[in-house]
C-alpha positions in Angstrom: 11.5 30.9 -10.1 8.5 29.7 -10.4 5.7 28.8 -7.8 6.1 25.1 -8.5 9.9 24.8 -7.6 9.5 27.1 -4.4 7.2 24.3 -3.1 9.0 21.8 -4.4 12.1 23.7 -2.3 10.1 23.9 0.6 9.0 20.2 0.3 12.8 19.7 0.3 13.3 21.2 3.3 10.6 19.6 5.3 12.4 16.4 4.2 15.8 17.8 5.4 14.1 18.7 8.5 12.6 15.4 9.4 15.8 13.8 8.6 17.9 16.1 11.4 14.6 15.6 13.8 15.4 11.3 14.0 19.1 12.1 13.9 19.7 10.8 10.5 22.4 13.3 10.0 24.8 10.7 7.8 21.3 10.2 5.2 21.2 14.6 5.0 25.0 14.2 4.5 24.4 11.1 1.7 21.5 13.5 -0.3 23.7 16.4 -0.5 21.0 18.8 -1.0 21.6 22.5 -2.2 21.4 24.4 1.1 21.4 21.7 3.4 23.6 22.6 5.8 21.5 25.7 6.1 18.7 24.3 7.7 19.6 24.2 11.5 18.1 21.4 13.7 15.7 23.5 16.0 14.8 19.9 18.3 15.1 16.9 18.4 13.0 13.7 19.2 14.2 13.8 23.3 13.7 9.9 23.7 15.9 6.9 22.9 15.3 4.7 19.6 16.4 1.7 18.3 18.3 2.0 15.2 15.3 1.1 12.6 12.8 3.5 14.3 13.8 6.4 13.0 13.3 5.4 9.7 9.9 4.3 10.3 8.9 7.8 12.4 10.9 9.5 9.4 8.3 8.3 6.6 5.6 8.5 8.8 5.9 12.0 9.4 6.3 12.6 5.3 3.3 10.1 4.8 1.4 9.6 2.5 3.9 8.9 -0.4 7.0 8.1 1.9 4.3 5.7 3.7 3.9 3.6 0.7 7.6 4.0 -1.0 8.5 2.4 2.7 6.1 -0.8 2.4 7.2 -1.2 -1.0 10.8 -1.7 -0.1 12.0 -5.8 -1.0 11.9 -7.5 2.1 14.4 -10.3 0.2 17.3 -7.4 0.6 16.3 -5.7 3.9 17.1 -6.7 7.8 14.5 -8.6 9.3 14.6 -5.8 12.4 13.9 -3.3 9.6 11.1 -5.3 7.9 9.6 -5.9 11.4 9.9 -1.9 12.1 8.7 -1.1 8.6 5.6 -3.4 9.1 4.4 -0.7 11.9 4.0 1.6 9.3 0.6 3.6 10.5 -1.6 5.5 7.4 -4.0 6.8 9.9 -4.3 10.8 10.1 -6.9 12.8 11.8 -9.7 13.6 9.4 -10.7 17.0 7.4 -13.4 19.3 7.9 -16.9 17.8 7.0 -17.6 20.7 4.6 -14.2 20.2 2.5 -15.3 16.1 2.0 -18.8 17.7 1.5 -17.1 19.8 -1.6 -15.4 16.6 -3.2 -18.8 14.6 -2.7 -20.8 17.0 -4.4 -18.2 17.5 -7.0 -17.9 14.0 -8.2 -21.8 13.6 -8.0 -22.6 16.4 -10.0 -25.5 17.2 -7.7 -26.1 18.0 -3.7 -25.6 15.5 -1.2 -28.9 15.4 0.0 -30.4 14.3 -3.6 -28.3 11.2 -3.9 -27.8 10.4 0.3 -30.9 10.3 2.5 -28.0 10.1 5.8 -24.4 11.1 5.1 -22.6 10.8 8.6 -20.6 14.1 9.7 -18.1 11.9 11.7 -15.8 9.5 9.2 -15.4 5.8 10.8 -11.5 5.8 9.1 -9.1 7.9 8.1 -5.7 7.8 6.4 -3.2 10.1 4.5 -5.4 9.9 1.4 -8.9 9.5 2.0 -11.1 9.3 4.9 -14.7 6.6 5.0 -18.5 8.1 6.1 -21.5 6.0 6.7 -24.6 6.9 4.4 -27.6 5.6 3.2 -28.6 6.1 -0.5 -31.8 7.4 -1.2 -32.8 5.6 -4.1 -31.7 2.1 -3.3 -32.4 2.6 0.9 -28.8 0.6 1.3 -26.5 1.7 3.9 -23.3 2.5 2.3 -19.6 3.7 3.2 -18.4 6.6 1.0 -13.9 6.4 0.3 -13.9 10.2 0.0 -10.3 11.6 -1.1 -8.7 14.2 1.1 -8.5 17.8 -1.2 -5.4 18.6 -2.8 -3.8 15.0 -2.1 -3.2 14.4 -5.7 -1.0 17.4 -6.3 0.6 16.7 -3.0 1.4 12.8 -4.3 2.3 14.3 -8.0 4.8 16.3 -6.0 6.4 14.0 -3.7 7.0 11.5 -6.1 9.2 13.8 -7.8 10.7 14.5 -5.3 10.9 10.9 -3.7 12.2 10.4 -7.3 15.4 12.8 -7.1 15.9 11.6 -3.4 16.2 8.0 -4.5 18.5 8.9 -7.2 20.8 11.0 -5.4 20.7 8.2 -2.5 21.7 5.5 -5.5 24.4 7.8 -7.1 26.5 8.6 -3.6 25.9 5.1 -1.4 27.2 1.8 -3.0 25.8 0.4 0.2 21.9 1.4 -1.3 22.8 0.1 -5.0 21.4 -3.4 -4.9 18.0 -1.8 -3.8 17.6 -0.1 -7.0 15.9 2.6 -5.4 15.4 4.7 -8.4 13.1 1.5 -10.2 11.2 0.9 -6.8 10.0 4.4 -6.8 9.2 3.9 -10.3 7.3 1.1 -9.5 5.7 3.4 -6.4 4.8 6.0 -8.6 2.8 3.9 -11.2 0.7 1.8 -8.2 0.0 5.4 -6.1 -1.3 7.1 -9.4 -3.6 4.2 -10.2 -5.0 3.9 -6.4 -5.8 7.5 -6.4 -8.3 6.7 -8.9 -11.1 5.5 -7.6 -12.8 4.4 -10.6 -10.0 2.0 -11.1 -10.8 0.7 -7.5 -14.5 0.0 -8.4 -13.7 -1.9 -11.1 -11.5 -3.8 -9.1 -14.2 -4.8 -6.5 -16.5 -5.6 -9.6 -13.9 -8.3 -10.5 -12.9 -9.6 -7.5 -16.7 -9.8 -6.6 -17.1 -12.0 -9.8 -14.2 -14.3 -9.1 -15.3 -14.6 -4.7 -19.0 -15.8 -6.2 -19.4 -19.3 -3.9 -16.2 -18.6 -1.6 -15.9 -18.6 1.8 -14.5 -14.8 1.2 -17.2 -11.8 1.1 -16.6 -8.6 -1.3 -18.4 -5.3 -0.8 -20.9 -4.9 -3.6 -20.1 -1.4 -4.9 -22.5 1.2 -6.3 -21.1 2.4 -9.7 -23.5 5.1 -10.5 -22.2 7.3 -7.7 -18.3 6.5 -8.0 -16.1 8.9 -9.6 -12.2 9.4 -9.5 -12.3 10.7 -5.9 -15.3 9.1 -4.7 -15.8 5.2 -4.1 -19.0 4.1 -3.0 -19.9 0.5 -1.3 -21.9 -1.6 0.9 -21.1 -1.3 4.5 -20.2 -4.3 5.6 -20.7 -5.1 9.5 -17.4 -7.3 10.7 -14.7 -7.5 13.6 -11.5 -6.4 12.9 -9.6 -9.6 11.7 -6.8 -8.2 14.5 -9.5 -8.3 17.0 -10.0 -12.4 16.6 -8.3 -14.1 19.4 -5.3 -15.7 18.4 -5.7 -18.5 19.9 -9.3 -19.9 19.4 -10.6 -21.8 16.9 -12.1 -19.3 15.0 -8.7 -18.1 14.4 -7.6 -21.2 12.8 -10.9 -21.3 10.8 -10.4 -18.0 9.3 -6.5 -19.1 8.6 -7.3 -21.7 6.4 -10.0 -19.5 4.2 -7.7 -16.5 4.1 -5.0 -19.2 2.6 -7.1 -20.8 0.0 -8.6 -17.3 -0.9 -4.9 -16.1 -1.7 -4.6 -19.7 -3.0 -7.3 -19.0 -5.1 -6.5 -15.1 -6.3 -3.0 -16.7 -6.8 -2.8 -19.2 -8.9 -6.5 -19.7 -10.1 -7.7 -16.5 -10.7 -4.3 -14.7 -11.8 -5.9 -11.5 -9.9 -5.3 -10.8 -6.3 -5.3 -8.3 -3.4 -1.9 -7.0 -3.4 -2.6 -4.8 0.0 -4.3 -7.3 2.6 -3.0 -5.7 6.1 -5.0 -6.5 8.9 -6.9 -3.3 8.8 -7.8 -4.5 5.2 -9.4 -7.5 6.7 -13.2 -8.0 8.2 -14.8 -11.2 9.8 -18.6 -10.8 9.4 -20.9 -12.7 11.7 -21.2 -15.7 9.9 -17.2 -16.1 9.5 -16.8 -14.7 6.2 -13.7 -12.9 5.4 -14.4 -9.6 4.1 -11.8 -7.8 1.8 -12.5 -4.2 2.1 -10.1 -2.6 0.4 -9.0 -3.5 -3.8 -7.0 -0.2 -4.5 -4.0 -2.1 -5.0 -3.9 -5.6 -7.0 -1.8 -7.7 -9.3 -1.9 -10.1 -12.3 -0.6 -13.0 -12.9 -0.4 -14.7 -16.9 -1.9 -18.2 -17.2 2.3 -18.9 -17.9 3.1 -17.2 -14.7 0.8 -19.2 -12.7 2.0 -22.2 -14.1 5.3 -21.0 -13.6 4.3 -20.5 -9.8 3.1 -23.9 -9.7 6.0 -25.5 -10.7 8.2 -23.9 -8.4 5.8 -25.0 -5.3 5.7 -28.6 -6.7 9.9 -28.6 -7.1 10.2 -27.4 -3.2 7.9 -30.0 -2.1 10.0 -32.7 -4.2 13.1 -31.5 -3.1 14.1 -31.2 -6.7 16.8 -28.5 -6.7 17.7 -28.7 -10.2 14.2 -27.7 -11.5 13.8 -25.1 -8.6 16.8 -23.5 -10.2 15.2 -24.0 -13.5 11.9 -22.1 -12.5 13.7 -19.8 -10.7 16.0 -18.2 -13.7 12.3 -18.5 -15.6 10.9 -16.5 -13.1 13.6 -13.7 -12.1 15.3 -10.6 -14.2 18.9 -10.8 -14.8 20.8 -7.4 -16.1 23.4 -9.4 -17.9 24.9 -10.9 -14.8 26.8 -14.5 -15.1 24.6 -16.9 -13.1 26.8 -19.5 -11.4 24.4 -22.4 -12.4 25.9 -24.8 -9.9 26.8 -22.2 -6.9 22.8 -21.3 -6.7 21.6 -25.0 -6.7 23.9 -25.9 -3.5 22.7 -22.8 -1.5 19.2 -23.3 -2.0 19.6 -26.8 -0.5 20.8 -24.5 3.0 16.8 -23.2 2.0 
C-alpha cells in the first residue's frame, strides 16, 4: 500500500470521525465505509443542536473543500432551514507561521522579500482555509498593497479531498434514493473544476484585470492588481481602505444607497457584461469612504453568452408581463432535461402559484 492511499485512509477516517462527533450515525451507516464500524466514537459534541447544525459544524470542521462543496449545494432542492444553516458557513482559520507564508512569498517572487517589499506585515489582517492576506508596501512603486498568500501544502490537501468528496458523493448517490435528485456526484464535479481554478491565483488576477475594465465609470470600485509580483500562489493588490459592508447600519440611508449600486452592479455583470462575481458574501464586500462598493475578492466568476443574456432578459420581461406561456418557453430554453417528458401544460399552471 502505498503512501497515497494510507492518507487517503486516514482522511477517511477523520471524515468517519466528524460524522460520529455531530451524531450523524445514519450518514456513517448510508457511506458504508470499509472499517467503519471500527472507528469508535471517543466524544461527542455535549450541547443540543438543531437538526441542520450538524451538517454545517460537520463541513466546517473538514473545511476547506467540504466548506465550498456545502455552499455549492442548489438552494432550489434544499430546506430553507438548511439553506439558512448552510449560509453560516465560516472559512476563517487561525493563520500559519510568518516564516512558512515568508517561504511561498519568496518562492513565487523568485527573489527575497525585502528586494520587492519595502514593509511586509508579520501579522495577516484575514485568514481562511486557503490563504491568509498581509499588508505591504512595494518598493518600487511606494503603493501599499495586500498580498493573498496560499497556506503550504493546501493544494495537495484540496487534490485529495476532492477525491475523496468524489467517492463520498457517489457512495451517498448509490445507497439513498432520498439524495438522487441532488446529483451529488455532478455538483462535486462542478466543485472540483471551480476549487482548482481559484487555487490559481494567476487566474484570479486576470479576473480583477477584467472586472476592472468592465467597473471603468461605475459606482463599484475594483482593486488595481500588480501583475509583476502575482504568481499561482501569490496575488498581489491595492489595499483598499473600506467598512465592512455587514458593518453599514441596516437601517440608514446609506444602506439603501449602497442597495441600489450593488443591484445595478450585478445588473450590470449580469446581463451587460456576461461576466460577474459569482462569490459576493458580505465579507467579500467593502464601502470606501466615498460610498463606493469595493469587490475584493474575483476568485470565483461566471459567464454568460450574448444568447444567454438575452435569454435572461426575456425570462425577466415574461414575469413582469405575467405571460406564463413564454416563461415556460424561456424556461425549457434555459434548463437541462435528461430525457424526462415535460408536462407542457402541468408546469405553466404551477408557475402561476409563483
Amino acid at each position: 500500500m502505498d503512501f497515497s492511499t494510507l492518507k487517503k485512509l486516514s482522511r477517511f477516517k477523520d471524515i468517519v470521525t466528524t460524522l460520529l462527533k455531530y451524531g450523524l450515525d445514519e450518514a456513517v451507516q448510508r457511506l458504508n465505509f470499509p472499517g467503519a464500524e471500527l472507528i469508535k466514537r471517543i466524544y461527542t459534541v455535549d450541547r443540543e443542536m438543531g437538526i441542520y447544525e450538524p451538517i454545517r459544524c460537520v463541513l466546517e470542521d473538514l473545511s476547506p473543500t467540504f466548506v465550498k462543496f456545502g455552499q455549492s449545494l442548489r438552494p432550489d432542492l434544499l430546506p430553507s432551514d438548511l439553506l439558512s444553516e448552510l449560509s453560516k458557513l465560516q472559512d476563517e482559520v487561525p493563520p500559519v507561521e510568518t516564516s512558512e507564508i515568508r517561504t511561498v512569498v519568496e518562492k513565487g517572487l523568485g527573489q527575497s522579500i525585502e528586494t520587492v517589499f519595502s514593509t511586509f506585515d508579520n501579522e495577516s489582517i484575514a485568514a481562511a482555509s486557503i490563504s491568509q492576506v498581509h499588508r505591504a508596501v512595494l518598493k518600487k512603486e511606494g503603493s501599499i498593497v495586500v498580498a493573498k498568500v496560499q497556506r503550504p501544502g493546501i493544494r495537495k490537501k484540496i487534490q485529495a479531498d476532492l477525491d475523496i468528496l468524489e467517492s463520498v458523493a457517489r457512495r451517498l448517490h448509490e445507497n439513498s434514493d432520498d439524495l438522487k435528485p441532488y446529483d451529488l456526484p455532478n455538483l462535486v464535479s462542478v466543485v472540483r473544476r471551480n476549487l482548482i481554478r481559484e487555487i490559481d491565483f494567476r487566474i484570479e488576477a486576470q479576473n480583477l484585470r477584467i472586472a476592472r475594465t468592465f467597473a471603468s465609470g461605475t459606482d463599484v470600485h475594483i482593486p488595481e492588481v500588480y501583475n509583476e509580483y502575482c504568481s499561482e500562489q501569490m496575488l498581489v493588490m491595492e489595499y483598499v481602505q473600506g467598512e465592512k459592508i455587514r458593518d453599514i447600519d441596516p437601517g440608514g440611508e446609506d444602506a439603501q444607497d449602497l442597495a441600489k449600486k450593488g443591484l445595478n452592479a450585478a445588473i450590470k455583470q449580469i446581463l451587460e457584461d456576461g461576466f460577474f462575481n459569482a462569490d459576493p458574501h458580505p465579507g467579500n464586500l467593502l464601502v470606501t469612504a466615498d460610498m463606493r462598493l469595493c469587490i475584493i475578492d474575483w476568485g470565483m466568476v461566471g459567464h454568460l453568452t450574448e444568447r444567454d443574456r438575452y435569454e435572461l432578459i426575456d425570462m425577466l420581461k415574461s414575469v413582469v408581463d405575467k405571460d406564463s406561456d413564454a416563461l415556460v418557453h424561456v424556461l425549457l430554453r434555459l434548463s437541462k432535461f435528461d430525457g424526462e417528458v415535460i408536462e407542457y401544460r402541468a408546469l405553466e399552471r404551477e408557475l402561476l402559484y409563483i
